[in-house]
C-alpha positions, -999 to 999 in steps of 0.1 A, spaced: -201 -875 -713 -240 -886 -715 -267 -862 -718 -279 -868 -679 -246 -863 -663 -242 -828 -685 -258 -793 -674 -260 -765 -697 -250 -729 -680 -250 -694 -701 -214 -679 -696 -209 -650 -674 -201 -620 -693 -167 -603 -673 -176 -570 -675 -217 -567 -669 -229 -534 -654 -228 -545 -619 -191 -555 -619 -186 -519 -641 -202 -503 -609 -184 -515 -584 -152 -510 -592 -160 -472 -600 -173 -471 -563 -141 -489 -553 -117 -461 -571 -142 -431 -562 -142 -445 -526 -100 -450 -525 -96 -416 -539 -109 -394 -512 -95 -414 -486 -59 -410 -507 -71 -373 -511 -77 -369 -473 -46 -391 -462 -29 -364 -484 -39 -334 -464 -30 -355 -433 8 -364 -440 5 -325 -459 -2 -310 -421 28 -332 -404 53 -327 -429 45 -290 -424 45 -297 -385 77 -309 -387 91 -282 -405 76 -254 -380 91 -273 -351 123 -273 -359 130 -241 -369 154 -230 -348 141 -188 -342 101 -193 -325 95 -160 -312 55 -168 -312 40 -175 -274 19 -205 -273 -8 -200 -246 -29 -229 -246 -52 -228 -213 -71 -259 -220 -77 -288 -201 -61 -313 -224 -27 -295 -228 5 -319 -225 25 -298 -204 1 -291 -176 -5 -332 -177 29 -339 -172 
């Protein structure tokens, strides 16, 4: 290989700063979406549980406009 066809580059260090901060961002970022997704599935598996239990002596009065039953 001649001198003319040849370039000369400085190798990219793998783990600079900026690299370094985005993939804390990327973790920090993942973990309160796992942390919220947690609450969510949290609040269904407790759903769940509450609506089939088989003795519900609580009355539900829901007068809002949005309610399923009065929309069906």
């Amino acid at each position: 290989m001649t001198l003319s066809t040849s370039y000369r580059y400085n190798e990219r260090r793998v783990f600079d700063i900026k690299t370094l901060i985005e993939a804390i961002r990327l973790i920090i970022i993942n973990s309160i979406l796992a942390f919220i997704f947690l609450f969510l599935i949290l609040e269904e598996v407790d759903w769940a549980i509450f609506s089939f239990r088989g003795r519900l002596n609580d009355k539900i009065i829901d007068n809002t406009s949005w309610n399923f039953k009065k929309i069906i």
